[in-house]
Structure formats: structure tokens, C-alpha cells
PQR file with spaces between the fields and no chain letter, atoms N, CA, C, O and H, PARSE charges and radii, in Angstrom:
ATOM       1  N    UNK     1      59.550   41.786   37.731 -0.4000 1.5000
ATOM       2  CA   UNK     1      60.993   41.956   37.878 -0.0000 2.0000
ATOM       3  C    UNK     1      61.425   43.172   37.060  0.5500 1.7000
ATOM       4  O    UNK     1      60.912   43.474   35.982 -0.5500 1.4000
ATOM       5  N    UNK     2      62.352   43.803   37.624 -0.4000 1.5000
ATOM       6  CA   UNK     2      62.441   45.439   37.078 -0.0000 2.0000
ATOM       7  C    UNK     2      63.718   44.763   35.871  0.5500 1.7000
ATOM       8  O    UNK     2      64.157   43.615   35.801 -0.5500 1.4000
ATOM       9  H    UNK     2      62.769   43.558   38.499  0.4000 1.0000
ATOM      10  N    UNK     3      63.990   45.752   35.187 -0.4000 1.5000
ATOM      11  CA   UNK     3      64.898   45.931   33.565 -0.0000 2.0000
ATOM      12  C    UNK     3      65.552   45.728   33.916  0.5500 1.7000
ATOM      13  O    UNK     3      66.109   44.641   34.070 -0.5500 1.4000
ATOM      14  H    UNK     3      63.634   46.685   35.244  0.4000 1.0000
ATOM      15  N    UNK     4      65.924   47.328   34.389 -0.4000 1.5000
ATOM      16  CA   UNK     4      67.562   47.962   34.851 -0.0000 2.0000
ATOM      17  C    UNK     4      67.718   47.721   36.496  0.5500 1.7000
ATOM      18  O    UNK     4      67.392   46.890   37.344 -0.5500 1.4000
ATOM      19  H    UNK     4      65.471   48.211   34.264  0.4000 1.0000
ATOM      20  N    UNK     5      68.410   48.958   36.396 -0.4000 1.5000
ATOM      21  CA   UNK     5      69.061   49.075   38.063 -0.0000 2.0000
ATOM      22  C    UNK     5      68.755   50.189   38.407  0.5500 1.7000
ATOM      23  O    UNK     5      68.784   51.377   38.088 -0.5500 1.4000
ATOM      24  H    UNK     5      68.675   49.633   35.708  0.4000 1.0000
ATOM      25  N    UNK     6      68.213   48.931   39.737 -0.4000 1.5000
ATOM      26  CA   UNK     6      67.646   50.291   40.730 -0.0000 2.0000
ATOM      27  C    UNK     6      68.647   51.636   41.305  0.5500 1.7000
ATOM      28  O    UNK     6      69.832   51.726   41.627 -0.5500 1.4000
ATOM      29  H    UNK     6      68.190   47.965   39.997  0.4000 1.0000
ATOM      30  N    UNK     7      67.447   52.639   41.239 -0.4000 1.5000
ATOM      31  CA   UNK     7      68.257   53.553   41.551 -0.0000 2.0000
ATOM      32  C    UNK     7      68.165   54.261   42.683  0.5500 1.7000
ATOM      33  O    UNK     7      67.007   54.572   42.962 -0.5500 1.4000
ATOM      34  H    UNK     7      66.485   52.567   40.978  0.4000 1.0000
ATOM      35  N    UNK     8      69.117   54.678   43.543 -0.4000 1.5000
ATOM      36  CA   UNK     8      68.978   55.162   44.426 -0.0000 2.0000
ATOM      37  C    UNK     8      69.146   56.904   44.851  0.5500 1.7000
ATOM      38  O    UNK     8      69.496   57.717   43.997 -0.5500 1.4000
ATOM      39  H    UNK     8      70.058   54.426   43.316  0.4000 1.0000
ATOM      40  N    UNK     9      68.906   57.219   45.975 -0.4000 1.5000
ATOM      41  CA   UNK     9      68.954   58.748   46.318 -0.0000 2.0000
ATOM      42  C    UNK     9      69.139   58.853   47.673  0.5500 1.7000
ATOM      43  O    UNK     9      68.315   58.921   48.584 -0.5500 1.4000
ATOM      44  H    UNK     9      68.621   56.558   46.670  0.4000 1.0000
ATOM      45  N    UNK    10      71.062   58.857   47.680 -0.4000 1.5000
ATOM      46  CA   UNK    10      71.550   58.904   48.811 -0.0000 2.0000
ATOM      47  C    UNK    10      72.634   60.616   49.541  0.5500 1.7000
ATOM      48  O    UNK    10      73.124   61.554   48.912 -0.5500 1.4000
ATOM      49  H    UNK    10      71.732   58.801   46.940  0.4000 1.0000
ATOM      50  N    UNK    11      72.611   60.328   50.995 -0.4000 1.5000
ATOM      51  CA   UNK    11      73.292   61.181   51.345 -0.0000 2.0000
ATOM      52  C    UNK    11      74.753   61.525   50.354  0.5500 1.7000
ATOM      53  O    UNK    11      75.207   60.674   49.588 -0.5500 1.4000
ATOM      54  H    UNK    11      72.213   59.566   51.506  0.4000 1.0000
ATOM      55  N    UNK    12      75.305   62.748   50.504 -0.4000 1.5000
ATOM      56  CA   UNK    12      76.644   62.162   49.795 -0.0000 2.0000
ATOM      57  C    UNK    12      77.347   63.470   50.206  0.5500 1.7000
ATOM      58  O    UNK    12      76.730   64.498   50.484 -0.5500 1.4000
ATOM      59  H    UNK    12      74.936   63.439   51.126  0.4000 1.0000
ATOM      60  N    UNK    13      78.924   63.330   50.225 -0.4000 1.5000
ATOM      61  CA   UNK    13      79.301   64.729   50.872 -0.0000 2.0000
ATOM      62  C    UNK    13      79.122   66.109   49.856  0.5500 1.7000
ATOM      63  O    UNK    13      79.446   66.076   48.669 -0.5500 1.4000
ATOM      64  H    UNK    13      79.426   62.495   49.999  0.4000 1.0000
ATOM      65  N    UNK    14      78.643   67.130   50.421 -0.4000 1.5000
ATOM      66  CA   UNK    14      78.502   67.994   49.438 -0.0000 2.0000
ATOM      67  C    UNK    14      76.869   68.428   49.069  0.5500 1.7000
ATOM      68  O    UNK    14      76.343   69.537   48.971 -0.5500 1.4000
ATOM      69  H    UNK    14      78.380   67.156   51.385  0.4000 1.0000
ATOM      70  N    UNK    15      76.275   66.922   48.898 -0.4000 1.5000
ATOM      71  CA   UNK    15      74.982   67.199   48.241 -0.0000 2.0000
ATOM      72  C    UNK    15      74.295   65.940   48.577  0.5500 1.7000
ATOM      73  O    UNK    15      74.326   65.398   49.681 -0.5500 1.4000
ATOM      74  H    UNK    15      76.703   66.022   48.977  0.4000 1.0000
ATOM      75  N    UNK    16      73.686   65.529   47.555 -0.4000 1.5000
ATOM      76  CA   UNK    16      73.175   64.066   47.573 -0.0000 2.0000
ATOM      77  C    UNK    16      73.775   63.564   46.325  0.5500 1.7000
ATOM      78  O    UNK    16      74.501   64.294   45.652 -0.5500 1.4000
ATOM      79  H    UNK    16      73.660   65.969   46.657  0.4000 1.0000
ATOM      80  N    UNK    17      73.468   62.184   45.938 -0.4000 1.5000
ATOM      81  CA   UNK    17      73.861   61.234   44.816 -0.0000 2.0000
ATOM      82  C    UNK    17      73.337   60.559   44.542  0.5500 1.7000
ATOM      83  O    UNK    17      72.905   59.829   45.435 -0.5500 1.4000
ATOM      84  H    UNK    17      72.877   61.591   46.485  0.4000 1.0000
ATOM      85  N    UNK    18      73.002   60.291   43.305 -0.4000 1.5000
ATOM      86  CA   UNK    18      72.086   59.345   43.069 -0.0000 2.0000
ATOM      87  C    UNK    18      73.237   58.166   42.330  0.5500 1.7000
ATOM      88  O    UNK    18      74.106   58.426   41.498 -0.5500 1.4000
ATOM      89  H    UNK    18      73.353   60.884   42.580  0.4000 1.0000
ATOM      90  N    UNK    19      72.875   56.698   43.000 -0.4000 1.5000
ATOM      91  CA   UNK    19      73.765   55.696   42.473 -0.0000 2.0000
ATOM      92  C    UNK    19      73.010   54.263   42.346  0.5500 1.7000
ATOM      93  O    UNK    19      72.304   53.748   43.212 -0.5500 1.4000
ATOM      94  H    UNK    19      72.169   56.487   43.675  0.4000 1.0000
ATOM      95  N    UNK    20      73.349   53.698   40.958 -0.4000 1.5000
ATOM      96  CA   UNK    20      73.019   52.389   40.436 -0.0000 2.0000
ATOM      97  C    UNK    20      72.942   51.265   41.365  0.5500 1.7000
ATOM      98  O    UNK    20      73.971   50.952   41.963 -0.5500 1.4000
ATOM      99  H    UNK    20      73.922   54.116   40.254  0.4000 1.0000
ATOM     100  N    UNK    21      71.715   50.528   41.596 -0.4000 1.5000
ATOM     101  CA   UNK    21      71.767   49.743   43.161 -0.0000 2.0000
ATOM     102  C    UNK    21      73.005   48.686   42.868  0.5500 1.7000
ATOM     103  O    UNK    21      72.959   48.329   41.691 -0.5500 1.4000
ATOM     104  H    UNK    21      70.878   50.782   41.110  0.4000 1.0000
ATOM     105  N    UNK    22      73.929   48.177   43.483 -0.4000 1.5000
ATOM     106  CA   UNK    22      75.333   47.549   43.186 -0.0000 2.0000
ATOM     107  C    UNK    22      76.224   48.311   42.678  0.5500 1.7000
ATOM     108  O    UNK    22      77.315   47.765   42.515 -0.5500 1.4000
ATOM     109  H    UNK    22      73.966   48.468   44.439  0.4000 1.0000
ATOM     110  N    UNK    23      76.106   49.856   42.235 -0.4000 1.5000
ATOM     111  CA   UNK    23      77.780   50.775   42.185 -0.0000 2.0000
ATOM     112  C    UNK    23      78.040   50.783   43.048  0.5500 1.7000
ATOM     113  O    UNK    23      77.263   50.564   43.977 -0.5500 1.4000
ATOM     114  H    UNK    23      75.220   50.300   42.368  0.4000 1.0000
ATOM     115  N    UNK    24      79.260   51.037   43.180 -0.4000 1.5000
ATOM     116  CA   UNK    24      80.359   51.418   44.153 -0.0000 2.0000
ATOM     117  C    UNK    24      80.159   53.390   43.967  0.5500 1.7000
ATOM     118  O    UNK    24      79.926   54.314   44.747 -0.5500 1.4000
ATOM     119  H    UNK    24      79.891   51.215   42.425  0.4000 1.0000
ATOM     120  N    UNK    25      80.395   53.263   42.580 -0.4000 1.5000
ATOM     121  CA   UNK    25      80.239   55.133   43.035 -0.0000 2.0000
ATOM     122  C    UNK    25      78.808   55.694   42.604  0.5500 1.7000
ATOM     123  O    UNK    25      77.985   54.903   42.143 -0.5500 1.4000
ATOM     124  H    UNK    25      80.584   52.513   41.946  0.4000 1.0000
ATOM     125  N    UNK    26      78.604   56.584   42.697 -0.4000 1.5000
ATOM     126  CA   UNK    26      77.402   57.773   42.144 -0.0000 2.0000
ATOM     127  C    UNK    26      77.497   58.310   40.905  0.5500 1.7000
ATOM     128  O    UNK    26      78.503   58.865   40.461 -0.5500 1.4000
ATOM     129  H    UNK    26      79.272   57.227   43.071  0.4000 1.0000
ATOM     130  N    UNK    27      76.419   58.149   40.312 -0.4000 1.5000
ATOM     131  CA   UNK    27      76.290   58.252   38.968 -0.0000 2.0000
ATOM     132  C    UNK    27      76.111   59.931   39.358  0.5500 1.7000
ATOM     133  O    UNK    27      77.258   60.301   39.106 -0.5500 1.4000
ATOM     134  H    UNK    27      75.603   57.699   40.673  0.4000 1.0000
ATOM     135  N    UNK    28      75.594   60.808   39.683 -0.4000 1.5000
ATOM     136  CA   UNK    28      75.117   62.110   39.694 -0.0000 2.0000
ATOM     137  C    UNK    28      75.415   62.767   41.376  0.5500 1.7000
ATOM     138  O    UNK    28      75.069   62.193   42.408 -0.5500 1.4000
ATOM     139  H    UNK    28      74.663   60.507   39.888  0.4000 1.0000
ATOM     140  N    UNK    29      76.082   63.994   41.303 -0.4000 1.5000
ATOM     141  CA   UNK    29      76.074   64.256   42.425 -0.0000 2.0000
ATOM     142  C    UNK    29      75.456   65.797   42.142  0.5500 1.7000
ATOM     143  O    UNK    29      75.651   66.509   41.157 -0.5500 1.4000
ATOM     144  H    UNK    29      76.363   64.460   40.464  0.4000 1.0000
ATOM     145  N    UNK    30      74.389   66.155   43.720 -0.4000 1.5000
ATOM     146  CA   UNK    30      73.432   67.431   43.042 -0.0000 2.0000
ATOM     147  C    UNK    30      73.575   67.806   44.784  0.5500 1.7000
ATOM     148  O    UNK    30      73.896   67.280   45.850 -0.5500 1.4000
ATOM     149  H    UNK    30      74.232   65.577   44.520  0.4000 1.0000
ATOM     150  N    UNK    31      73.106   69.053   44.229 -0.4000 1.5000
ATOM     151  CA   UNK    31      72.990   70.215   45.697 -0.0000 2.0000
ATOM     152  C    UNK    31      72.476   69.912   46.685  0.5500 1.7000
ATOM     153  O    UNK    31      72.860   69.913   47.854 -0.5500 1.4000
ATOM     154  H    UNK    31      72.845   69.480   43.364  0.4000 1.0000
ATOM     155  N    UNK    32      71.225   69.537   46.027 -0.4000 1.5000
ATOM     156  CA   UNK    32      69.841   69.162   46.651 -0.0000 2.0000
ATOM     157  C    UNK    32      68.860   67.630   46.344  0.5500 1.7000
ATOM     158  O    UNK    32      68.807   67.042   45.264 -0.5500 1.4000
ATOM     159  H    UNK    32      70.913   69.537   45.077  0.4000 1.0000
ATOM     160  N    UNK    33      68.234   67.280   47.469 -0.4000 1.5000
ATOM     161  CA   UNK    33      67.785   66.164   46.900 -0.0000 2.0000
ATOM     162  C    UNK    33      66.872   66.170   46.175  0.5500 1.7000
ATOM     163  O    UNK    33      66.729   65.135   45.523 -0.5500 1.4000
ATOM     164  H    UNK    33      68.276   67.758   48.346  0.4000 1.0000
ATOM     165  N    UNK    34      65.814   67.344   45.939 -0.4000 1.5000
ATOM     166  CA   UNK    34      65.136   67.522   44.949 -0.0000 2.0000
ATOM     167  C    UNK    34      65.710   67.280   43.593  0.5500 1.7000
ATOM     168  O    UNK    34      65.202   66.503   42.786 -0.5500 1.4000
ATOM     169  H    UNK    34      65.930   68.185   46.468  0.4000 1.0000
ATOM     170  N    UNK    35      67.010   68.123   43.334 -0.4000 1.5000
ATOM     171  CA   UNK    35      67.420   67.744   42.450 -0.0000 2.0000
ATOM     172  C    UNK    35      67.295   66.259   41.785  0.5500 1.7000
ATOM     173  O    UNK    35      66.604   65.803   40.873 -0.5500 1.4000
ATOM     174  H    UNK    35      67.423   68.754   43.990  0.4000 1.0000
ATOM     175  N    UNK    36      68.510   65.589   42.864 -0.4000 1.5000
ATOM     176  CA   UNK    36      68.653   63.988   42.752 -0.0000 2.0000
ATOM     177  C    UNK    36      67.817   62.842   42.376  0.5500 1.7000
ATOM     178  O    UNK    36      68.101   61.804   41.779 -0.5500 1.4000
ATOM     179  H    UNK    36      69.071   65.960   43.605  0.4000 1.0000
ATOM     180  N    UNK    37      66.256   63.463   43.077 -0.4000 1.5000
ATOM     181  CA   UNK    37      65.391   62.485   42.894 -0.0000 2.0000
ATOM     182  C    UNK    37      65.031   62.736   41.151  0.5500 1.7000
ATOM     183  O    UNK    37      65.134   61.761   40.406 -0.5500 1.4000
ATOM     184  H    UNK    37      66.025   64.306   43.563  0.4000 1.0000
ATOM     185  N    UNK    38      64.644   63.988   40.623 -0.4000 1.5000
ATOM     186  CA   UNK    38      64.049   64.217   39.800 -0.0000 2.0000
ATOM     187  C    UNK    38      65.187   63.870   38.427  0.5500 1.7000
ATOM     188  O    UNK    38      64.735   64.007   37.290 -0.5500 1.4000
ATOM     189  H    UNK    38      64.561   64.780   41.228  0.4000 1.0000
ATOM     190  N    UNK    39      66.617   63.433   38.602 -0.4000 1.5000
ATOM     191  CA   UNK    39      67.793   62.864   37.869 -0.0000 2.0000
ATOM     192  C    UNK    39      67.309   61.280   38.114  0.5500 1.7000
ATOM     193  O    UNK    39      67.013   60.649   37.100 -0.5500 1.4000
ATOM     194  H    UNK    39      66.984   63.321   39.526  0.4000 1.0000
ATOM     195  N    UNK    40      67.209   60.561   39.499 -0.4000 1.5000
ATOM     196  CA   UNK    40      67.142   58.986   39.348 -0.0000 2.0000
ATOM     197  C    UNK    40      65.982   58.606   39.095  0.5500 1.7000
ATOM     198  O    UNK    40      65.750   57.430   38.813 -0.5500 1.4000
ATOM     199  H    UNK    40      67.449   61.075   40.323  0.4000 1.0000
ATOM     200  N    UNK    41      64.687   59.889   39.171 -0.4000 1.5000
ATOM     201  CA   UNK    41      63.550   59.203   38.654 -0.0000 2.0000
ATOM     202  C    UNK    41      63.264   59.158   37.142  0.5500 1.7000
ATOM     203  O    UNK    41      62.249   58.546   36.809 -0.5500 1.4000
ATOM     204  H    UNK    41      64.875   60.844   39.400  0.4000 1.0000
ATOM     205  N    UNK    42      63.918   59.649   36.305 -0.4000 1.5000
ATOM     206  CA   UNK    42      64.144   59.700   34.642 -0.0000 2.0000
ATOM     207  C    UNK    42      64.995   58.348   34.632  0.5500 1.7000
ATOM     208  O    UNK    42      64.736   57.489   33.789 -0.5500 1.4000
ATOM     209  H    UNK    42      64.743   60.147   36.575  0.4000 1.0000
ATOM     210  N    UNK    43      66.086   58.146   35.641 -0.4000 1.5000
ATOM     211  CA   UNK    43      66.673   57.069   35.076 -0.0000 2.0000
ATOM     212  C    UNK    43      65.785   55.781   35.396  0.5500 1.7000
ATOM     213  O    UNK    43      65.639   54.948   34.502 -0.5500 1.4000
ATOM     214  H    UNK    43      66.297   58.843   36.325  0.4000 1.0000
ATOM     215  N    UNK    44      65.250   55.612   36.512 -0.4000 1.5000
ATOM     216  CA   UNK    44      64.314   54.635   36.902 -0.0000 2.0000
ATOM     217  C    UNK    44      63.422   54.262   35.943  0.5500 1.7000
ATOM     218  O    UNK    44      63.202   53.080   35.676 -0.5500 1.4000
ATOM     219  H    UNK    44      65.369   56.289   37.238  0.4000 1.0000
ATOM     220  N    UNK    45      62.691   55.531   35.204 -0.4000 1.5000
ATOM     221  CA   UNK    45      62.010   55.418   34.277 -0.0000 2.0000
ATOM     222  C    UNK    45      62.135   55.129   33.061  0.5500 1.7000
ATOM     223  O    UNK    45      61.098   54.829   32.469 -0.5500 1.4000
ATOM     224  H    UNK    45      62.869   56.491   35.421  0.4000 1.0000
ATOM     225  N    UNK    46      63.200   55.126   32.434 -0.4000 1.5000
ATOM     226  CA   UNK    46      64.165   54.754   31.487 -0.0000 2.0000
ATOM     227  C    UNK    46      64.130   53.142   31.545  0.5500 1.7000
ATOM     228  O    UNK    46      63.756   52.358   30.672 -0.5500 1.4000
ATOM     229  H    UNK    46      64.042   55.370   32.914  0.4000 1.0000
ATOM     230  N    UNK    47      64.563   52.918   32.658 -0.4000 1.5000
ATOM     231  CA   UNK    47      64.969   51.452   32.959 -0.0000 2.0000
ATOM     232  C    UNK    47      63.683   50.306   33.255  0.5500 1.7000
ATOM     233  O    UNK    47      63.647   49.087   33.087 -0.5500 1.4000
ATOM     234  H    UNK    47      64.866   53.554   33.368  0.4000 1.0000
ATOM     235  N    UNK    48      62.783   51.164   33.710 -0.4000 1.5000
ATOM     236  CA   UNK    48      61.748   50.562   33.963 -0.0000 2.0000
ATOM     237  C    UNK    48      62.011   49.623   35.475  0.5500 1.7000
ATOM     238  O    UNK    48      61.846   48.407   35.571 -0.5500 1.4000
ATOM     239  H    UNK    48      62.812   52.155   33.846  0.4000 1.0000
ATOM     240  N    UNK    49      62.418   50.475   36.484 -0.4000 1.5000
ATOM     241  CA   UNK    49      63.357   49.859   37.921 -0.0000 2.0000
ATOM     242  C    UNK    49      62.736   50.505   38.524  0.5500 1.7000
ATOM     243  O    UNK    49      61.660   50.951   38.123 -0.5500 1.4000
ATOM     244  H    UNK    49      62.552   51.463   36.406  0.4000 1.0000
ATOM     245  N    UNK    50      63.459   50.848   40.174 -0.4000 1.5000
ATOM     246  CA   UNK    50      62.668   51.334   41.177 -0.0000 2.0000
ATOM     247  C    UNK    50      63.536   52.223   41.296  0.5500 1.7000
ATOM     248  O    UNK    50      64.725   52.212   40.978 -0.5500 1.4000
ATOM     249  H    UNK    50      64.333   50.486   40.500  0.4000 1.0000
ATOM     250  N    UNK    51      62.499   53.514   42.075 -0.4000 1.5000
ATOM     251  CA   UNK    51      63.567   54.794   42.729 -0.0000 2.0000
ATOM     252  C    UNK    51      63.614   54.465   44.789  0.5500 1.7000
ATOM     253  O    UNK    51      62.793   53.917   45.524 -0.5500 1.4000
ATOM     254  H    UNK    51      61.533   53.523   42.333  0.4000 1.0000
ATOM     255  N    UNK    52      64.532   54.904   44.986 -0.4000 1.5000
ATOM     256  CA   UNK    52      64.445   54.687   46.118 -0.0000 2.0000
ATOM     257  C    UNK    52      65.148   56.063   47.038  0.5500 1.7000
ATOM     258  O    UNK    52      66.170   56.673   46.726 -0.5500 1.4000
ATOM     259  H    UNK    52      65.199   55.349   44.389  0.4000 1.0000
ATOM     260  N    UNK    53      64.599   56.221   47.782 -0.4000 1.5000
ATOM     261  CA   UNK    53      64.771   57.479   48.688 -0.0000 2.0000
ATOM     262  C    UNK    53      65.034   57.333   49.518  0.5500 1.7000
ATOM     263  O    UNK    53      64.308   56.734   50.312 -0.5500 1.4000
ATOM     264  H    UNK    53      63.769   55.725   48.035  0.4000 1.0000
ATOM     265  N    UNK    54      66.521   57.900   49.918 -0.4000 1.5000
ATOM     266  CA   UNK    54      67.093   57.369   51.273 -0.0000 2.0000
ATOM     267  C    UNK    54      66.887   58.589   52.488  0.5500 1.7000
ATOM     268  O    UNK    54      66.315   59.389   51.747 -0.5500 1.4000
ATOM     269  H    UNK    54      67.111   58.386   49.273  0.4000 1.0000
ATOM     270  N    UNK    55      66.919   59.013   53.275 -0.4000 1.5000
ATOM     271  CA   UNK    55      66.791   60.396   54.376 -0.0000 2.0000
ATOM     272  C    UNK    55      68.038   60.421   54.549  0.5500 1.7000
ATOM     273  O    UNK    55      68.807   59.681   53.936 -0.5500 1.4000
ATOM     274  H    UNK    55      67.384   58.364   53.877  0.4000 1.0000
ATOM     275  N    UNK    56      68.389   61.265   55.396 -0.4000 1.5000
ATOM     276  CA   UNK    56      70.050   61.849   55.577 -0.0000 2.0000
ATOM     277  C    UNK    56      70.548   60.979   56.674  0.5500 1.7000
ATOM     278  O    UNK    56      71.707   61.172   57.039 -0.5500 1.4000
ATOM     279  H    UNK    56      67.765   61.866   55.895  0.4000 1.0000
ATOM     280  N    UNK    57      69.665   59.806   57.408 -0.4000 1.5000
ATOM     281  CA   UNK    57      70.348   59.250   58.327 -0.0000 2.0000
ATOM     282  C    UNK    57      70.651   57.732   57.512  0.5500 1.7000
ATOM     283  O    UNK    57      71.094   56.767   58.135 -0.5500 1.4000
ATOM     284  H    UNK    57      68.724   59.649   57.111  0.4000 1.0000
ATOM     285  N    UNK    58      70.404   57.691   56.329 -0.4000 1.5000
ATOM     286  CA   UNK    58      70.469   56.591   54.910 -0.0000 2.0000
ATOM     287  C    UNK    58      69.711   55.302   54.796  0.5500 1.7000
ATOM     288  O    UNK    58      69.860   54.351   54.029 -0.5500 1.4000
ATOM     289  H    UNK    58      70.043   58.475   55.823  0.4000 1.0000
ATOM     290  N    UNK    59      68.681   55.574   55.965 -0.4000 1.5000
ATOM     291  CA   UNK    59      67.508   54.675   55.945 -0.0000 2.0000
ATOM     292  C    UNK    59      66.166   55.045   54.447  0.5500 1.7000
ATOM     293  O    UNK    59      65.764   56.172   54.158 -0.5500 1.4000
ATOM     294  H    UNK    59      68.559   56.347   56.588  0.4000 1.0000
ATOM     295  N    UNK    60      65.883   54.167   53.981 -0.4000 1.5000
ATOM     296  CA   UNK    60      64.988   54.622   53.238 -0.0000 2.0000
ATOM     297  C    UNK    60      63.526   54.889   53.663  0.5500 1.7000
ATOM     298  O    UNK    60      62.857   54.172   54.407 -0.5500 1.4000
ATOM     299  H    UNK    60      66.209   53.252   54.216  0.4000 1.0000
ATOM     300  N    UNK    61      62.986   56.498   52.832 -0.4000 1.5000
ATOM     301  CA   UNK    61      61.950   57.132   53.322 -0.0000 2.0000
ATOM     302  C    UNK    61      60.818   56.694   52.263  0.5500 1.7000
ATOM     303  O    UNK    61      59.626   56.643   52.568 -0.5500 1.4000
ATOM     304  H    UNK    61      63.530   57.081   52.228  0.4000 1.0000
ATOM     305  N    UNK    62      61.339   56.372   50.938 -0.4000 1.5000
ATOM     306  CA   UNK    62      60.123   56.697   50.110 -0.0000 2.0000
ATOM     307  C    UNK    62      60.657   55.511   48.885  0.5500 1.7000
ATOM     308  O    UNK    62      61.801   55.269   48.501 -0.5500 1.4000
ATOM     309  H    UNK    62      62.307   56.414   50.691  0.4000 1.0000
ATOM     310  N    UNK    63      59.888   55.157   48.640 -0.4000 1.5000
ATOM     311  CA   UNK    63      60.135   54.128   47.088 -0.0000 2.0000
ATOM     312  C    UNK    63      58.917   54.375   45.829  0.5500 1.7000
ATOM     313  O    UNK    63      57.833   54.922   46.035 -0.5500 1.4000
ATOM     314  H    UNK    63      58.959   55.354   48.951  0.4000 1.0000
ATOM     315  N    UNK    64      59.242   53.997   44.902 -0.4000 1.5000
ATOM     316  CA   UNK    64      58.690   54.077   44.046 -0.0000 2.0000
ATOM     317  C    UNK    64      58.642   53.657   42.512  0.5500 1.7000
ATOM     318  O    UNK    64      59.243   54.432   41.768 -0.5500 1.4000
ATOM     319  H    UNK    64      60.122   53.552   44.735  0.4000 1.0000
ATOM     320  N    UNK    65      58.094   52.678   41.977 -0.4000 1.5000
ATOM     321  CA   UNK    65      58.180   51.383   41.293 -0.0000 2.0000
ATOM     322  C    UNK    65      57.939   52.007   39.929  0.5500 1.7000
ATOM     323  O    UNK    65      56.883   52.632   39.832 -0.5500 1.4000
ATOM     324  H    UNK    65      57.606   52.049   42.582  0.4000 1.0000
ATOM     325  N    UNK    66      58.797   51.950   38.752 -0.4000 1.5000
ATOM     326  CA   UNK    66      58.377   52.267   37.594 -0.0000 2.0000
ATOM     327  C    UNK    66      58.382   50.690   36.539  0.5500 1.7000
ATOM     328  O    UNK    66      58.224   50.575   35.323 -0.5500 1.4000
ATOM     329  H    UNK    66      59.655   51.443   38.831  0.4000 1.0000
ATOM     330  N    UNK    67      58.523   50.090   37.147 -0.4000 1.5000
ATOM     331  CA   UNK    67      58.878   48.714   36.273 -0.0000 2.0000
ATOM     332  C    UNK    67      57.137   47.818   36.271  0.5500 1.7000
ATOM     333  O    UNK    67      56.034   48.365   36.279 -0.5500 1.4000
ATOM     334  H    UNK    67      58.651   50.183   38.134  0.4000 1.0000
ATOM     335  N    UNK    68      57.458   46.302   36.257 -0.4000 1.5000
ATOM     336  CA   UNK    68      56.292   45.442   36.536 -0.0000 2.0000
ATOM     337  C    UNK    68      55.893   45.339   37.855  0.5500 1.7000
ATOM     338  O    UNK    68      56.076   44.187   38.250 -0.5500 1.4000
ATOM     339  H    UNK    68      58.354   45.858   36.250  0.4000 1.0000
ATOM     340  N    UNK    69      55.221   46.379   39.072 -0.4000 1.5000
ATOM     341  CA   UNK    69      55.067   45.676   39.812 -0.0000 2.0000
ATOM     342  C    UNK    69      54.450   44.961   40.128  0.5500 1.7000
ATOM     343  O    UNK    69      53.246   44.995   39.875 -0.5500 1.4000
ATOM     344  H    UNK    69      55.073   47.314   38.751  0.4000 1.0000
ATOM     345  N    UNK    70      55.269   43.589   41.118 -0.4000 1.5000
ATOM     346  CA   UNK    70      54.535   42.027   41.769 -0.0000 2.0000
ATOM     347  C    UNK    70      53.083   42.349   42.150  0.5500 1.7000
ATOM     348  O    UNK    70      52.039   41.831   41.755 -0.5500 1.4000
ATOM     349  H    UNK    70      56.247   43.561   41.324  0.4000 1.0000
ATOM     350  N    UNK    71      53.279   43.254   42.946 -0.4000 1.5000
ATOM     351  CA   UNK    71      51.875   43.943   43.601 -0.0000 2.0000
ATOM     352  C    UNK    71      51.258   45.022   43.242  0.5500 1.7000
ATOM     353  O    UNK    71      51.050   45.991   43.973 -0.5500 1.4000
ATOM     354  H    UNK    71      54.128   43.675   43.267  0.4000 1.0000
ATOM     355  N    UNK    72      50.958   44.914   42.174 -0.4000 1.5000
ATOM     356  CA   UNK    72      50.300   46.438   41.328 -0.0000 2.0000
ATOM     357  C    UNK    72      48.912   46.998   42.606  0.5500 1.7000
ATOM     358  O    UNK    72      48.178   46.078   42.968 -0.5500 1.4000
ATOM     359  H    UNK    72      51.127   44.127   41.581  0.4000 1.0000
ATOM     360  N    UNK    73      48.682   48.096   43.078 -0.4000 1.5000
ATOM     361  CA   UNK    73      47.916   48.490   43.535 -0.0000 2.0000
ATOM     362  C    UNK    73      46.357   48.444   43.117  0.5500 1.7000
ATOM     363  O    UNK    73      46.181   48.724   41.931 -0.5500 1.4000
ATOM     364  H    UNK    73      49.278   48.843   42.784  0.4000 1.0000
ATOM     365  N    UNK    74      45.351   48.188   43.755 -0.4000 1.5000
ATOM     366  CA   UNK    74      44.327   47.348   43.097 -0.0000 2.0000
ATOM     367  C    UNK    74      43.054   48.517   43.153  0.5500 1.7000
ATOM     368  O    UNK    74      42.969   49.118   44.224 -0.5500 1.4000
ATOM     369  H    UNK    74      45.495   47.961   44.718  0.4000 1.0000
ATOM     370  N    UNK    75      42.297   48.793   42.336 -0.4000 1.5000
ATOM     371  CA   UNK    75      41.280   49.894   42.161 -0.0000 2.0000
ATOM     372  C    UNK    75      41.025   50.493   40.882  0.5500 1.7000
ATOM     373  O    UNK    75      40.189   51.389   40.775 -0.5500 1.4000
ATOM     374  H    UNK    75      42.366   48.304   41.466  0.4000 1.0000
């Protein structure tokens, strides 16, 4: 079970945003999503939560677990 709150990396007008999973608003708004990710993945990491990557149609493309994960990858 993750710390904090998950974070996300969504469309947003202008740029992208990265926002706390349950805000209402965006913690960070950036040009680019490069930007964005590399802002919610410090916070993810901080928190010990997940990053999550949304595409511009706001489906998610990419995730990525910094906390305990259930299913740690095995090797």
C-alpha cells in the first residue's frame, strides 16, 4: 500500500499538470510533459506512491510504482 498520493500526469490547458490522485486542482502546471513527469516522479518518490501517465486523449499510457509493490517483479 503506497504512503502518499498518487500522482498523476495529465492533459491540462496550456501544458500538462501534474495532480494529487483525489485533487480537484493541479499541483504543477508545465509546457511539456517531459517536464511534468520528471516534477510527479520526485513527488511519487518522496511519497513512496505511484506515477501515472495519462496520453492527451487522458487514458493512461504508462505507470510506475515507487512505493511497496503487491507484485514486486520477480528475477
Amino acid at each position: 500500500m503506497s504512503k502518499g498520493k498518487n500522482q498523476h500526469v495529465v492533459p491540462h490547458p496550456g501544458g500538462w499538470g501534474v495532480r494529487g490522485e483525489g485533487n480537484g486542482k493541479v499541483t504543477r502546471v508545465t509546457e511539456t510533459q517531459r517536464e511534468a513527469i520528471q516534477i510527479a516522479r520526485e513527488i511519487a518518490q518522496n511519497q513512496q506512491s505511484e506515477l501515472l501517465i495519462h496520453g492527451r486523449n487522458g487514458q493512461i499510457r504508462e505507470r510506475d510504482s515507487f512505493g511497496n509493490d503487491p507484485f514486486p517483479p520477480k528475477g
